[in-house]
C-alpha positions in Angstrom: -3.5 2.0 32.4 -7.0 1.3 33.0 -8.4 4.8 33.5 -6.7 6.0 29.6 -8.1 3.0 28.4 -11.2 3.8 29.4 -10.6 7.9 28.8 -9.7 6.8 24.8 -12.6 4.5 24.5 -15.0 7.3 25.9 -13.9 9.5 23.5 -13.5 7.3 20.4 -17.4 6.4 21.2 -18.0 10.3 21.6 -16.6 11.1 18.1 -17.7 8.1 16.4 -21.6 9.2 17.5 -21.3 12.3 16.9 -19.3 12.5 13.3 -18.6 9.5 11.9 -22.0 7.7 12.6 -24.1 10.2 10.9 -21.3 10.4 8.3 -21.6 6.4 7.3 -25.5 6.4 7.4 -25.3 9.6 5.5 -23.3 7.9 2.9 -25.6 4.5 2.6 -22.7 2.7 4.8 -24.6 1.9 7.6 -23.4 -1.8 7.2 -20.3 -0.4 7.7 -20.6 1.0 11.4 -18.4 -1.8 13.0 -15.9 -0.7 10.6 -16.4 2.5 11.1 -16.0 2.5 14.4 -12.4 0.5 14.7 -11.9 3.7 12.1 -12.6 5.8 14.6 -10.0 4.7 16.4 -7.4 5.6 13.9 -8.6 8.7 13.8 -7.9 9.9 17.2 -4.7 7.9 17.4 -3.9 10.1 14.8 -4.9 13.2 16.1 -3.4 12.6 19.5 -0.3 11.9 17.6 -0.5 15.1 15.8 -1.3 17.2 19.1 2.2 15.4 21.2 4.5 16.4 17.3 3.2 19.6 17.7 3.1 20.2 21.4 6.8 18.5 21.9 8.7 17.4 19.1 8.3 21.1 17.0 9.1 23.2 20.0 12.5 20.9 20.3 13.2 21.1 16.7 13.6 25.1 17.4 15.5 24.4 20.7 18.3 22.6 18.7 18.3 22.2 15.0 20.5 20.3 12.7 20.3 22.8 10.3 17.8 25.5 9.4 15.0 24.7 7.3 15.1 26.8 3.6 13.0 24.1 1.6 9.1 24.7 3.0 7.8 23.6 0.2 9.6 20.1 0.5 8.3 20.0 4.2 4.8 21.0 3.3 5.1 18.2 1.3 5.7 15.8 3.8 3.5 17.3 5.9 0.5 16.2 3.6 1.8 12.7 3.5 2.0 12.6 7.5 -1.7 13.2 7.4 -2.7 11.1 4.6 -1.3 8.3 7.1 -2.3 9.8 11.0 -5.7 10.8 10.0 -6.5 6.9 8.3 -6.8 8.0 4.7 -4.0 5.4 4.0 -6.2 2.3 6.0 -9.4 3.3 4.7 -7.8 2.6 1.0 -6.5 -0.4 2.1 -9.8 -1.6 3.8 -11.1 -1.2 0.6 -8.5 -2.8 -1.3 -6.7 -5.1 0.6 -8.7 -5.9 3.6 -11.0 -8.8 1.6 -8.0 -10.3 0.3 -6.6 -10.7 3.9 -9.7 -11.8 5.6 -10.3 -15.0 2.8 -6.9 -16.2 2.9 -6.7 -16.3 7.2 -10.5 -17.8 6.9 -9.1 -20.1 4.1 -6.6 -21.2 6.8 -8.3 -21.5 9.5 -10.9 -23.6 8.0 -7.8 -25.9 7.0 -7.0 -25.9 10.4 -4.0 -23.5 10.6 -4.8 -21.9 13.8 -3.6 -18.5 15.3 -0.3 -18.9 17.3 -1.0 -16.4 20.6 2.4 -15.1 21.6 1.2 -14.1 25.2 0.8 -17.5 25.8 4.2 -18.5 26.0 4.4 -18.1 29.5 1.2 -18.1 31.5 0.8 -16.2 34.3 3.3 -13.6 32.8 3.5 -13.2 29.1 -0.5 -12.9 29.1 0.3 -10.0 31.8 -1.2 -6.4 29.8 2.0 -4.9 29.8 4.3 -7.5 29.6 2.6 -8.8 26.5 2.5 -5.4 25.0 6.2 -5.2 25.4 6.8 -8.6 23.4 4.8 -7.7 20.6 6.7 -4.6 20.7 10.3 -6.3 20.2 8.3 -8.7 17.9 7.2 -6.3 16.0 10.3 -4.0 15.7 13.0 -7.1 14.9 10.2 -7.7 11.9 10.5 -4.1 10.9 13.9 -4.2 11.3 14.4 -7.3 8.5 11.8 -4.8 6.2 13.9 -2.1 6.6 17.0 -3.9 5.7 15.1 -5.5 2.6 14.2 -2.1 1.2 17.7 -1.4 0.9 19.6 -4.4 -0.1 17.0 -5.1 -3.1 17.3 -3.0 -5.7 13.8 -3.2 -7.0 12.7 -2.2 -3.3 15.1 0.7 -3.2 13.6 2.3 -6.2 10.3 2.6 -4.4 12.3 3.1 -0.5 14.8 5.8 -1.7 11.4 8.5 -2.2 11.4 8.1 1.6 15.3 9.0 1.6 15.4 11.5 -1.1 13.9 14.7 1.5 17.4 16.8 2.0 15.3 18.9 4.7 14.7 16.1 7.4 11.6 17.0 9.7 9.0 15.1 12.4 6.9 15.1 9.0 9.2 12.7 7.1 8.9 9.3 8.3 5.5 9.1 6.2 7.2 10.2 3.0 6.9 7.2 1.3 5.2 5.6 -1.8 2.2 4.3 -1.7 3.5 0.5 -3.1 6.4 0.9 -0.9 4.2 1.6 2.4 1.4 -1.4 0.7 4.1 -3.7 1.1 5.8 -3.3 4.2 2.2 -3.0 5.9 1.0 -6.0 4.4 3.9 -8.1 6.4 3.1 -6.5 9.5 -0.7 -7.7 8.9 0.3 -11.1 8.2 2.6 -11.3 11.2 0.2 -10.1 13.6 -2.0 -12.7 12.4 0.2 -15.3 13.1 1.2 -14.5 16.5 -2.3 -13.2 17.5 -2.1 -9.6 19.2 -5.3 -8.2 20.0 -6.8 -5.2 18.5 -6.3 -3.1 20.7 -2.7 -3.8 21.6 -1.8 -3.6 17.4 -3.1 0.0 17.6 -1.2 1.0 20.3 1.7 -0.2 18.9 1.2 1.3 15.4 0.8 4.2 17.4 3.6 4.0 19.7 6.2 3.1 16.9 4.9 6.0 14.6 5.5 8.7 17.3 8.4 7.6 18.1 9.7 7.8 14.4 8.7 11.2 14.0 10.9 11.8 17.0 14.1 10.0 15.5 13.1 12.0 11.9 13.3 15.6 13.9 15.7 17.9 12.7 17.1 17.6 16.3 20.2 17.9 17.0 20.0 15.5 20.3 21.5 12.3 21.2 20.9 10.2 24.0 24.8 9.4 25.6 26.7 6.0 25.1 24.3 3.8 27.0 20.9 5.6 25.8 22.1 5.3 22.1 22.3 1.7 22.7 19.3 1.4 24.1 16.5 3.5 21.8 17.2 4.8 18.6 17.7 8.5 19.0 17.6 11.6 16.4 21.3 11.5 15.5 21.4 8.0 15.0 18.5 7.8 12.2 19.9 10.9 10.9 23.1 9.0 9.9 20.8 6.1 8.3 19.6 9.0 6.0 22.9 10.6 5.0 24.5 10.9 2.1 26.9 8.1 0.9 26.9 7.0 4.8 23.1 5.7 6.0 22.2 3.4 3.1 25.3 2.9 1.3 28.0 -0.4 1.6 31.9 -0.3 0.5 31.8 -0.4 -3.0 28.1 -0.2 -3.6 26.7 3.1 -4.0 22.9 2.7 -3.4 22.6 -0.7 -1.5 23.3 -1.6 2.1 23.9 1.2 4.6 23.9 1.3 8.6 21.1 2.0 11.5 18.3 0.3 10.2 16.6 0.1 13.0 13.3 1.7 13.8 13.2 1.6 18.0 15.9 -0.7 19.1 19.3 -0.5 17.6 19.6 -4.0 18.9 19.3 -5.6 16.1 21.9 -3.3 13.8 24.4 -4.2 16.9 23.7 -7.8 16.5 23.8 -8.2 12.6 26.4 -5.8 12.5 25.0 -2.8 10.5 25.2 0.0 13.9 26.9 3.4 13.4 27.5 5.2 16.4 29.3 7.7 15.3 29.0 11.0 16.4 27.7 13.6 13.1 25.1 15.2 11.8 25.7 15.3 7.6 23.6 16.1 5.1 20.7 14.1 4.5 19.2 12.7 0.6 20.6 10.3 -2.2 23.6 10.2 -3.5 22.6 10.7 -7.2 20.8 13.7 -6.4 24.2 16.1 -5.9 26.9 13.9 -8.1 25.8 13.6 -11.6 26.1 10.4 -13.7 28.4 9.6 -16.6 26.0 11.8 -18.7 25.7 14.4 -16.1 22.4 14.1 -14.9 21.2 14.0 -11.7 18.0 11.9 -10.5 15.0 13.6 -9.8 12.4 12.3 -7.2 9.7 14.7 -7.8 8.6 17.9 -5.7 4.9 17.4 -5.1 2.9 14.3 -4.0 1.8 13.4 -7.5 4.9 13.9 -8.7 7.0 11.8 -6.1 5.0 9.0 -6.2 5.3 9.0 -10.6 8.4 9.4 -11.0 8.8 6.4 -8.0 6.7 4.1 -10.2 9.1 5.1 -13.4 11.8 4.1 -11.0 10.3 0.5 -10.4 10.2 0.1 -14.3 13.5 1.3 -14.8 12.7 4.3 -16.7 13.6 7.0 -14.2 
């Protein structure tokens, strides 16, 4: 564990001096190096986590696949948002935008005397062990992402802005990142208050980020793959997201035709076996939204957009109930 931490911090220093340095001083940004540098980072998370989709999860897509893949222009698509998020473009905006906001308000409490709650210490002499921390933040961090998840579908002004992420009908690798922009603001802004409050380090959040984002790419694959009665209970697996994205199954409840659904969960399907939302049934259907194939009373059918611009427009005519 020591020698890749060390092999990743050699080479985040190695980029960093050689491109992104010269690039901020360049710019007039030299206040900005320390920044910079944790930017850096990103960076070649992202690019690692591009190399391991390309180098494993694309050659298993066209080992087994759901279905074949007719709409490239939908998975070019997702494709560009995948790299808006792996390559930082996403967190630099919000360093800008949100970043300020976030560091006042913890300052603001911990001059009020609100202290950081440090999860690893919970247990001395074992929870502060590397990898045992690591793996409590992880099942911290997932049960969190579990009670988003499950909040973008049951609220209806959250769906509007959630159901661009569920309207691709050609599932890839690249669509967990299809999302809009206030819909991916949102759910990351919890995540940064909850680390706050249970105080993981740094270098453990990246990993994580990191970890959980390859790992959806996975579970997004169009893979026809499952992992056998006791893996599927264990990790979440390709066939089991697959049926949280299908149509009139995933995100649908009896009687309610957008709201609710099944397999919520992002690595554990713990929590949809505890709360009771787990499908385990064995199918691969058709992914998308409902009111994309059944027109309405009028005969219409929705329409979330084809291009980036477009998606994220018509998702902000959704949230104002004009789309």
């Amino acid at each position: 564990m020591e020698w890749l931490i060390g092999l990743f911090d050699d080479a985040q220093q190695r980029l960093f001096e050689a491109v992104v340095q010269p690039l901020l001083f360049m710019a007039g940004g030299g206040n900005l190096l320390e920044d910079g540098y944790a930017a850096t980072g990103w960076l070649l998370v992202g690019v690692l986590q591009l190399i391991v989709m390309l180098a494993v999860i694309a050659p298993l897509q066209r080992w087994r696949p759901v279905e074949p893949v007719v709409d490239r222009a939908a998975v070019r698509t997702d494709i560009l948002y995948t790299l808006i998020h792996r390559l930082g473009l996403f967190r630099v905006g919000l360093f800008f935008a949100l970043d300020p906001l976030w560091d006042q308000l913890f300052g603001t409490l911990r001059v009020q005397g609100l202290s950081t709650f440090h999860l690893d210490n919970l247990w001395p002499g074992v929870t502060d062990l590397p990898w045992v921390s690591l793996l409590l933040y992880l099942v911290v961090f997932d049960f969190v992402d579990y009670w988003i998840h499950r909040g973008q579908h049951q609220f209806d002004w959250w769906w509007r802005l959630h159901s661009l992420h569920h309207s691709q009908r050609q599932m890839t690798m690249w669509t967990d990142n299809r999302n809009h922009l206030l819909d991916d603001i949102l759910r990351d802004s919890i995540i940064v208050v909850v680390a706050q409050l249970i105080g993981v380090a740094p270098g453990q959040f990246i990993a994580i980020v990191a970890f959980t984002q390859l790992s959806e790419s996975f579970q997004h694959a169009n893979l026809r793959l499952w992992f056998g009665r006791v893996g599927e209970r264990l990790w979440i697996s390709p066939r089991y997201h697959r049926l949280h994205h299908a149509i009139g199954i995933g995100h649908e409840s009896a009687g309610r035709q957008t709201l609710g659904g099944h397999n919520f969960g992002v690595l554990l399907p713990w929590w949809d076996m505890l709360f009771g939302t787990a499908n385990f049934e064995q199918r691969y259907d058709a992914t998308g939204v409902r009111d994309q194939v059944e027109p309405d009373a009028q005969g219409r059918v929705r329409d979330y957009g084809r291009g980036f611009w477009s998606q994220q427009w018509r998702g902000l005519l959704r949230l104002a109930g004009k789309a």
